[in-house]
Backbone bond lengths (Angstrom), bond angles and torsions (degrees), N, CA, C in turn:
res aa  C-N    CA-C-N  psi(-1)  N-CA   C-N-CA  omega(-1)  CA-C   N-CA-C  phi
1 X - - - 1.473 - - 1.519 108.90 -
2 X 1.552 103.08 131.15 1.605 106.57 -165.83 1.556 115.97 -53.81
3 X 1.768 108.26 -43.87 1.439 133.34 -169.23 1.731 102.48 -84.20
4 X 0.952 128.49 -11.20 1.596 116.44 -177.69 1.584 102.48 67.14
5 X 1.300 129.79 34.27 1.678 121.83 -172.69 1.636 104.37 71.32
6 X 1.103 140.81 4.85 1.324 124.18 170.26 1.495 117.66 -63.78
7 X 1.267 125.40 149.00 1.549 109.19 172.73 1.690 120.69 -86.35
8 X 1.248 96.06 144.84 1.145 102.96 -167.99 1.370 128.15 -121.55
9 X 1.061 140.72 139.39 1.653 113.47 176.21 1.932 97.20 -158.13
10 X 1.366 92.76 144.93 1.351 97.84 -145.87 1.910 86.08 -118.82
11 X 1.603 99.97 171.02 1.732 101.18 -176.92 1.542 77.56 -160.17
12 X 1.671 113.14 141.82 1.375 134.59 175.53 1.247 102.20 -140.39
13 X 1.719 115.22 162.24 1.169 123.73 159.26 1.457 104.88 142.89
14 X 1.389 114.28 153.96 1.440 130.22 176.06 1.856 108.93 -29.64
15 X 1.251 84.62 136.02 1.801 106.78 151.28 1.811 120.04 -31.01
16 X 1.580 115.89 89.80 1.169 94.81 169.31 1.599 91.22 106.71
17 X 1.315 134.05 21.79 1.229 129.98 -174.38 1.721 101.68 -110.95
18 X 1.452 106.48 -17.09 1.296 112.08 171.69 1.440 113.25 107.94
19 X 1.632 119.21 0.21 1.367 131.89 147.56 1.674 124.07 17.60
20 X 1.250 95.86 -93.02 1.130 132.18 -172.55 1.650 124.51 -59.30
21 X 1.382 130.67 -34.96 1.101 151.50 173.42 1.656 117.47 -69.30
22 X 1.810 80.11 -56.35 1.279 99.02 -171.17 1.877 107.34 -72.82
23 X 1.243 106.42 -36.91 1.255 120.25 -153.56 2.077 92.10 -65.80
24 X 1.424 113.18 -57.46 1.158 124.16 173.24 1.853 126.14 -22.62
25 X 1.624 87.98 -59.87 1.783 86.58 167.62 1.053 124.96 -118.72
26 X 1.857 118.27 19.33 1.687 111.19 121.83 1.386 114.88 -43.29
27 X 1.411 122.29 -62.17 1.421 118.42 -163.57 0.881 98.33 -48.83
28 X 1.675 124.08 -65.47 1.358 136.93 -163.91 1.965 110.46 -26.14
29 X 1.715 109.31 -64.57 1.191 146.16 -176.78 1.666 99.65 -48.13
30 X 1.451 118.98 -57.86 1.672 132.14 -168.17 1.577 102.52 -86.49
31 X 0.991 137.71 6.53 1.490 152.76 -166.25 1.067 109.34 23.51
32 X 1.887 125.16 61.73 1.196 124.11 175.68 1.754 93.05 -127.37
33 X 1.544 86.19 -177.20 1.774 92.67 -168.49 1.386 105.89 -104.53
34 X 1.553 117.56 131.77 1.628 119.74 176.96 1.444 114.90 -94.47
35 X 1.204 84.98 125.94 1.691 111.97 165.98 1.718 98.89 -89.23
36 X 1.217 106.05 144.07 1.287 126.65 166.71 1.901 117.91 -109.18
37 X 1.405 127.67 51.65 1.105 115.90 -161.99 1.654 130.02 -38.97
38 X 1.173 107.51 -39.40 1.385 134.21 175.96 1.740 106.77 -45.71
39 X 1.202 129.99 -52.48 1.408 137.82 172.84 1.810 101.23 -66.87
40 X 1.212 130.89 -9.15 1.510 131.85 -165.24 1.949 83.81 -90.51
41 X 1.076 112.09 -32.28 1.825 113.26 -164.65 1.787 90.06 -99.20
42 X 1.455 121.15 -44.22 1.685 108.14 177.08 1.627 100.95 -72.14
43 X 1.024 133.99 25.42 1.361 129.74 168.10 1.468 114.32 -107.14
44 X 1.338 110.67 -33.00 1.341 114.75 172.45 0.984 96.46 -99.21
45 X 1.423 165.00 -29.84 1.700 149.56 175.98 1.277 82.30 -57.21
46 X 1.285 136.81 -71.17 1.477 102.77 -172.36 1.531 156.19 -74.88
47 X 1.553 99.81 0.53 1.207 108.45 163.06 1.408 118.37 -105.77
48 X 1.258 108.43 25.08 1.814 96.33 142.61 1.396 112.29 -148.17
49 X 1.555 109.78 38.82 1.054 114.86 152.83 1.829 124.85 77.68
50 X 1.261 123.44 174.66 1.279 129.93 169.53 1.720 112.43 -32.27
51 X 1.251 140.29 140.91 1.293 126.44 -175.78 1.277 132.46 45.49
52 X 1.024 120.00 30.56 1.994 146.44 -158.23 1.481 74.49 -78.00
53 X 1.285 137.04 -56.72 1.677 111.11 -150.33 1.437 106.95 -93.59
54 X 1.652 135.27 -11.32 1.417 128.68 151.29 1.757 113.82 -41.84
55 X 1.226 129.87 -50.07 1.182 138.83 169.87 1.368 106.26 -5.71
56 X 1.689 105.30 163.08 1.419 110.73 -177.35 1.864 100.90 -83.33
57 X 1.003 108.25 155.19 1.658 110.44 171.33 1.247 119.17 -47.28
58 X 1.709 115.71 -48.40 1.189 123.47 166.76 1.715 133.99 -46.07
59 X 1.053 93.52 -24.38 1.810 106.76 -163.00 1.381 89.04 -110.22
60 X 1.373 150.03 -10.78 1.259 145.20 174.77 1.629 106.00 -95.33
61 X 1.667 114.59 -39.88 1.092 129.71 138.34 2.076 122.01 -4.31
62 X 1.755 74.64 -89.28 1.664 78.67 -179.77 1.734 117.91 -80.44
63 X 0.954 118.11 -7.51 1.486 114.00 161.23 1.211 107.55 -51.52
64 X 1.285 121.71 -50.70 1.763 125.37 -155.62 1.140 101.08 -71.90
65 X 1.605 118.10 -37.25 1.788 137.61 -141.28 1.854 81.67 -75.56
66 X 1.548 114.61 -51.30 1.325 117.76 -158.95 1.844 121.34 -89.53
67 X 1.726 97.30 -1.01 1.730 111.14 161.24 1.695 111.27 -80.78
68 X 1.379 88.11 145.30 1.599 103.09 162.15 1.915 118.28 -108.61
69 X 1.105 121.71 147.63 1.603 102.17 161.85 1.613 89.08 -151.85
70 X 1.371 98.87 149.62 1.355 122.60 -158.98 2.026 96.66 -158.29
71 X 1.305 105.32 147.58 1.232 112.02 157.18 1.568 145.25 -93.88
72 X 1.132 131.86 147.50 1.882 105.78 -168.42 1.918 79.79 -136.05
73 X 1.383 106.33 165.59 1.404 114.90 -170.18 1.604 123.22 66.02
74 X 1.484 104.71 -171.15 1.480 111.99 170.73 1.210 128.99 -128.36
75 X 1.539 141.45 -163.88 1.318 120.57 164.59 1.726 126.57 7.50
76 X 0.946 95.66 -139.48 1.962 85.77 -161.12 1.218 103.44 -84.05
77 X 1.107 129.16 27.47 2.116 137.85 133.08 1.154 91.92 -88.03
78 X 1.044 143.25 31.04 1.885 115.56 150.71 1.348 106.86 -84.72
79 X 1.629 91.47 145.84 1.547 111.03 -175.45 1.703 102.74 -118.47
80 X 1.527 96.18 113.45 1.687 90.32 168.38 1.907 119.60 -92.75
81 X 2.084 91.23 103.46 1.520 86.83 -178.11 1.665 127.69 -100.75
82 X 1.491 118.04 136.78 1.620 126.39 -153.64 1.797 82.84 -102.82
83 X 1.215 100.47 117.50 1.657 101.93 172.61 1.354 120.15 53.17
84 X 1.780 104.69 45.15 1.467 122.02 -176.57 2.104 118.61 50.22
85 X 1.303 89.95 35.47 1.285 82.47 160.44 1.982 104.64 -171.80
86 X 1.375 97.55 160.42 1.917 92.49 -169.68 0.857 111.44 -71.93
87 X 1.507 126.68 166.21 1.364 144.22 -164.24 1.839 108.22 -71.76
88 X 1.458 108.80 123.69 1.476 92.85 174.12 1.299 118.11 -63.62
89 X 1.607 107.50 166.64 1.315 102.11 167.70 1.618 123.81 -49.65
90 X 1.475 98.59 -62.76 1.769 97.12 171.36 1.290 120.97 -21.33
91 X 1.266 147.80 -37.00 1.227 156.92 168.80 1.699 109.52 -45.84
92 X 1.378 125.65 -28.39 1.490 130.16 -159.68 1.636 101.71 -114.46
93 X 1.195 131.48 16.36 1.656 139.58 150.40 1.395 113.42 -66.16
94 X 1.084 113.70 140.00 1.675 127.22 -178.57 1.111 101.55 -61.05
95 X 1.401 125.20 -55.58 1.543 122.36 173.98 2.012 119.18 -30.44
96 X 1.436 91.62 -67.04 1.647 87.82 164.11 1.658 110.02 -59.06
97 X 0.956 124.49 -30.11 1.417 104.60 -163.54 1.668 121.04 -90.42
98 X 1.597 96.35 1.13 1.255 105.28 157.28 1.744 132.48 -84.89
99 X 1.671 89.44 -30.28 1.744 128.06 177.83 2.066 82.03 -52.60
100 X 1.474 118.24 -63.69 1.140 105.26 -124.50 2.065 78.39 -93.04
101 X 1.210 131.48 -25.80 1.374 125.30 162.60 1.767 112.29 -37.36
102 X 1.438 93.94 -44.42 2.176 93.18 177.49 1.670 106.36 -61.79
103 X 1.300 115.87 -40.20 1.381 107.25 -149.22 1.710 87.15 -87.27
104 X 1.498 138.94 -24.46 1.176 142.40 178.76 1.666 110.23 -59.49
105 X 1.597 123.11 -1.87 1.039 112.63 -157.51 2.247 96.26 -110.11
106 X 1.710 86.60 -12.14 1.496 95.57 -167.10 2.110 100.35 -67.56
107 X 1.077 109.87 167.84 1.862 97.61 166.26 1.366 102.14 -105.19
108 X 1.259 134.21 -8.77 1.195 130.99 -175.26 2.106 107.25 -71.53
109 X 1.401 98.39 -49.78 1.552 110.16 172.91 1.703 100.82 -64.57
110 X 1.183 135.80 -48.95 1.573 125.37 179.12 0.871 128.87 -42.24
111 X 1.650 110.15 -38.78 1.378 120.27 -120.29 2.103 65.50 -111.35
112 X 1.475 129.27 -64.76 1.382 145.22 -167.22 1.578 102.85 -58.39
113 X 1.305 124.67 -32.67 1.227 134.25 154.28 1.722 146.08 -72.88
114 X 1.598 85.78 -20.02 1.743 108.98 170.95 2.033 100.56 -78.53
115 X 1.319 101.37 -52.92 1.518 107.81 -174.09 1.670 102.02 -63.41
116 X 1.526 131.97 -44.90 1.219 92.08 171.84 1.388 148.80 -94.59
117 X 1.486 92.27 9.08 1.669 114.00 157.77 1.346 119.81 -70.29
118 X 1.160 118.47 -31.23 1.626 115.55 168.99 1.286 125.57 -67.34
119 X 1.839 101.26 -38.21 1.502 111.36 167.96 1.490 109.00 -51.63
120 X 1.551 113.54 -51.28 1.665 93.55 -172.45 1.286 114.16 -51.26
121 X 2.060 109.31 -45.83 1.354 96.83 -159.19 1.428 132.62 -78.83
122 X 1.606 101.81 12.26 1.271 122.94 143.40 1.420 145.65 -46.43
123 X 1.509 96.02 -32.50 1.416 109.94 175.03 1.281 124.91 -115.32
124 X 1.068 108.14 -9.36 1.806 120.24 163.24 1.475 106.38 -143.65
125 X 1.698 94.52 155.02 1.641 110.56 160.41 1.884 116.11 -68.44
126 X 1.333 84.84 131.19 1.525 77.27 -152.56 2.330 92.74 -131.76
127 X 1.834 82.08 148.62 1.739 94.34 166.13 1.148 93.87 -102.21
128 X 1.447 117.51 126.55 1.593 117.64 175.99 1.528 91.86 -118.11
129 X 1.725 97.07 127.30 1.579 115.77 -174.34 2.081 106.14 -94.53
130 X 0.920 128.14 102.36 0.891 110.54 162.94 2.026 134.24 -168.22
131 X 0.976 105.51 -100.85 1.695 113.91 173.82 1.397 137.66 -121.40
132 X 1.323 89.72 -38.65 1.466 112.29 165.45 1.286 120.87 -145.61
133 X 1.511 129.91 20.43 1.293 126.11 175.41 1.727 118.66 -66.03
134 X 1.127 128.32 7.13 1.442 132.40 154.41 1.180 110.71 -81.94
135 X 1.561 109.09 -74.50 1.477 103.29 175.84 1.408 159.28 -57.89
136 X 1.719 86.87 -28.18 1.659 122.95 173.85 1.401 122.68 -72.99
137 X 1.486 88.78 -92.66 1.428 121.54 -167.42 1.735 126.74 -81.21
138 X 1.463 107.29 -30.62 1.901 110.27 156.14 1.792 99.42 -141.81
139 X 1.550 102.28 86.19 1.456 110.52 -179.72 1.656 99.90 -59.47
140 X 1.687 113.77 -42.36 1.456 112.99 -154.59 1.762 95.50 -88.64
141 X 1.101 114.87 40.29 1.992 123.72 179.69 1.855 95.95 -70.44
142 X 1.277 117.23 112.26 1.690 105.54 164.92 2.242 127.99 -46.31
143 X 1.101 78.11 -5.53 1.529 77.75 -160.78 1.904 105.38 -154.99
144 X 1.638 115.62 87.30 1.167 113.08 -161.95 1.504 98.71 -111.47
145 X 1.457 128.56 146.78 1.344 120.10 -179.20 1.587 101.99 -137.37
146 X 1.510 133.25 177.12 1.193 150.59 -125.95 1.521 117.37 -167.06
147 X 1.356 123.79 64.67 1.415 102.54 -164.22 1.952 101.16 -90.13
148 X 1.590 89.89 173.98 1.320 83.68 161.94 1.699 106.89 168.71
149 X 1.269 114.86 172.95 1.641 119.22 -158.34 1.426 96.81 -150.65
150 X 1.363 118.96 173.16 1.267 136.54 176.88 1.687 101.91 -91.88
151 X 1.182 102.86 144.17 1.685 116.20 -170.73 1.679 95.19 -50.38
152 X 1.238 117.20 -70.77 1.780 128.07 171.69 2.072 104.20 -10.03
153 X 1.714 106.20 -69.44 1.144 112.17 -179.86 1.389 128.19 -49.96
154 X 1.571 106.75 -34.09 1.355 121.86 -168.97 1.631 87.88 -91.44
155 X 0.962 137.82 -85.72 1.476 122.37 -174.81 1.314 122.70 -21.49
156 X 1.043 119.78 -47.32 1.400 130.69 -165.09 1.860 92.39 -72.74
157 X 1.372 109.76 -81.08 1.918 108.81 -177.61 1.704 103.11 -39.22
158 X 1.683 137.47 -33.57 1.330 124.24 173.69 1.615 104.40 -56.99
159 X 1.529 122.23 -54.23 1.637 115.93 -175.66 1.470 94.66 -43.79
160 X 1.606 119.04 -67.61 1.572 102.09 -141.59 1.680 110.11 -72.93
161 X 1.675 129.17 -2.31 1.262 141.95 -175.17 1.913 88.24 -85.72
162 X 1.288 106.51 -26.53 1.990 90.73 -177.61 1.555 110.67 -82.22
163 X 1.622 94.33 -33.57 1.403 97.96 -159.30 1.779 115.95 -87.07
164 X 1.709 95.14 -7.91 1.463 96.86 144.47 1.151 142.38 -98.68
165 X 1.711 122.91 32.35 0.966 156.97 167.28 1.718 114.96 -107.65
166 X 1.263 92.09 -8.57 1.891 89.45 -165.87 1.075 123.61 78.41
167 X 1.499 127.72 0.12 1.204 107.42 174.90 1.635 117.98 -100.95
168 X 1.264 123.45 171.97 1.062 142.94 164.48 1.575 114.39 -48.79
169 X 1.666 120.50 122.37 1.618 126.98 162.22 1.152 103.45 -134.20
170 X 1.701 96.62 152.75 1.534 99.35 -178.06 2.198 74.56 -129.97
171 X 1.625 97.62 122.69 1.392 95.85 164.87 1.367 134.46 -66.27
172 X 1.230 118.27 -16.64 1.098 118.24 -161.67 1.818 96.76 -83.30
173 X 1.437 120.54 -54.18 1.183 127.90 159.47 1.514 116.00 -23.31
174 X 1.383 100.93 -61.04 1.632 100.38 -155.53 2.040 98.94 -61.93
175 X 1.439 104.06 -52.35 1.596 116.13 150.87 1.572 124.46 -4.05
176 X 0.923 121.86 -71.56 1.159 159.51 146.80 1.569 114.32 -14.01
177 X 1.630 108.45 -86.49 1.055 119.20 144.26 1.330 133.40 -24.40
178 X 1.304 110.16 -60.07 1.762 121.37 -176.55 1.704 105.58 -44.70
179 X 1.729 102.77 -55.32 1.222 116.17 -164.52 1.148 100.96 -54.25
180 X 1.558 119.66 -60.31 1.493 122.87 -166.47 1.623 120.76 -35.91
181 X 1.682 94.08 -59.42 1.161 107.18 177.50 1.681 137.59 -57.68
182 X 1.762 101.22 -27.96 1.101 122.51 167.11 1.728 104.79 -55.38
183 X 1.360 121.26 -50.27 1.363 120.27 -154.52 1.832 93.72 -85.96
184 X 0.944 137.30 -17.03 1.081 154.38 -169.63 1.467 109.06 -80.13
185 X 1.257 119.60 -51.55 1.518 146.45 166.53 1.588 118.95 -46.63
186 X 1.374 99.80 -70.48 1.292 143.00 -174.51 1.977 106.79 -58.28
187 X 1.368 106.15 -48.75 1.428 117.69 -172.42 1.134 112.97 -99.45
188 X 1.335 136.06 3.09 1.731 137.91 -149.23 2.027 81.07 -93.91
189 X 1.640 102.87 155.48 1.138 98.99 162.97 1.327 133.36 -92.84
190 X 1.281 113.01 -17.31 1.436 121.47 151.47 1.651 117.04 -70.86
191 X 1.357 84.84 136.73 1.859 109.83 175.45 1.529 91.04 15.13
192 X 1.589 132.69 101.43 1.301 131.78 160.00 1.396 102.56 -96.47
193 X 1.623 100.86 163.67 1.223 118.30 -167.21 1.376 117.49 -80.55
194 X 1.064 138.25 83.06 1.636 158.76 -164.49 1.484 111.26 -142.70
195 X 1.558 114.07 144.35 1.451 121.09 -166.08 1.628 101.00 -80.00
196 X 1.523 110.11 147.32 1.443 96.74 170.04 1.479 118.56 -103.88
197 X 1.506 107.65 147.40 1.324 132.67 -157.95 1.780 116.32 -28.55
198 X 1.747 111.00 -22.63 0.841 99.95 171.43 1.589 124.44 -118.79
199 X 1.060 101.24 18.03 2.039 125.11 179.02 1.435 99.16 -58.47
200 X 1.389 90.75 135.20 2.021 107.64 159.82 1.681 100.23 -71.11
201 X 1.243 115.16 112.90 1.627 111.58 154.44 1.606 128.48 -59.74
202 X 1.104 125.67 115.04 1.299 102.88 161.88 1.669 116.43 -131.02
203 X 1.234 95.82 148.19 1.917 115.53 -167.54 1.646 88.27 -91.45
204 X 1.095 119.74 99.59 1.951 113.79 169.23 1.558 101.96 -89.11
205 X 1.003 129.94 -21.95 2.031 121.68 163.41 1.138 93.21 10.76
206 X 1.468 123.01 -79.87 1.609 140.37 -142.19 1.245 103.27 -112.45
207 X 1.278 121.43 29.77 2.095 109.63 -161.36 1.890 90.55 -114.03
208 X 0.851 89.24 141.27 2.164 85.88 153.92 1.711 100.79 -61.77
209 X 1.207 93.53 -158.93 1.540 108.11 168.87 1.129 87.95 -118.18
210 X 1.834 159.05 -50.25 1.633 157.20 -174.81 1.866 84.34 -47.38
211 X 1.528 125.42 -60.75 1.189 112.19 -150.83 1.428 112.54 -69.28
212 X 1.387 122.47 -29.13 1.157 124.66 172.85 1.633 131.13 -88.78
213 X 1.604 103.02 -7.45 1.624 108.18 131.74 1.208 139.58 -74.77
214 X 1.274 109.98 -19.28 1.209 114.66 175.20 1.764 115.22 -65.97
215 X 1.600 100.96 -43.36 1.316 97.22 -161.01 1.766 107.84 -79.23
216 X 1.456 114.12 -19.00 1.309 136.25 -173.16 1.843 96.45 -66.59
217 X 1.150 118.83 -45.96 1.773 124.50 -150.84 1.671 81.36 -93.85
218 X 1.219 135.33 -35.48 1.762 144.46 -170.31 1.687 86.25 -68.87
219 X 1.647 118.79 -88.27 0.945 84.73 -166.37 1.757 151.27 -89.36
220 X 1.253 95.74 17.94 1.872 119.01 -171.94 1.859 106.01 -101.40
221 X 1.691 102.98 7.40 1.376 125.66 163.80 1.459 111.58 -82.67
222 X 1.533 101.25 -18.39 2.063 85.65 -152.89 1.201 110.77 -98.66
């Protein structure tokens, strides 16, 4: 057993499904510690840069061999740190987050990235946010969930997350993107992105973010 009996409870699903937000003060709410898996792969898209997953196996290899990731804090103060310290911002651009969708498709990055996600959830009770952490990486999780939205929804909440940043979106792009990545996700033969058999689905299209914590902390309570 990946977790050693720790509790676990895991949340998957597309880019833009609301993951991440939500997932934070669930943890926060379930008083376990969040992992963000997804930033564990934008950590290495960015340290080897533009075309990181053309690379030889070997040299993607020892990149991984020579990262650490470890957690610091609790609930939604957890800090996921890559070589004892948090992820820069640079790491959270679409550009990387397309970088780090290529290198998610290799088994060598899954497989070097599955083991040290298990290690954490070895050492704490943990919300593991990510792609396949139901199906993959803590199959035996009591309580696995599935979010997800229509590409339209998710494009649209990426503009207004830039444009309260100041930066510049063009929707149609980000759109675009979503799709790609969706089919990319979705079709890879390693661990693709699909709910597992026993995950709560949820459609947030129409949800708050309170309502779809709510229902997440209700049922990973019982």
């Amino acid at each position: 057993m990946a977790s050693s009996g720790r509790r676990i409870v895991t949340i998957d699903g597309p880019a833009g499904a609301g993951k991440t937000s939500v997932s934070r003060r669930a943890a926060g709410l379930l008083g376990l510690a969040y992992l963000d898996t997804g930033a564990m792969f934008r950590a290495l898209a960015l340290r080897l840069g533009p075309g990181g997953h053309e690379l030889p196996e070997a040299a993607i290899e020892a990149a991984l061999g020579a990262m650490t990731f470890s957690l610091s804090g609790s609930g939604a103060d957890t800090v996921l740190l890559v070589d004892g310290a948090p992820l820069p911002a640079a790491a959270r651009t679409e550009e990387v987050g397309g970088r780090a969708s290529n290198l998610a498709v290799l088994p060598v990055v899954r497989l070097r990235l599955r083991l040290a996600q298990q290690a954490m959830g070895r050492e704490n009770d943990l919300l593991a946010e990510g792609r396949d952490m139901g199906t993959v990486v803590f199959p035996e999780a009591r309580r696995k969930f599935f979010l997800t939205a229509s590409p339209e929804v998710r494009a649209a909440r990426r503009v207004g997350q830039l444009a309260a940043l100041g930066k510049p979106a063009d929707y149609q792009a980000i759109l675009e993107a979503i799709r790609r990545r969706d089919a990319q996700d979705t079709g890879r033969a390693e661990a693709p992105l699909v709910p597992a058999a026993d995950a709560l689905v949820i459609d947030t299209s129409d949800l708050t973010e309170e309502a779809v914590v709510d229902r997440i902390v209700d049922a990973a309570s019982r």
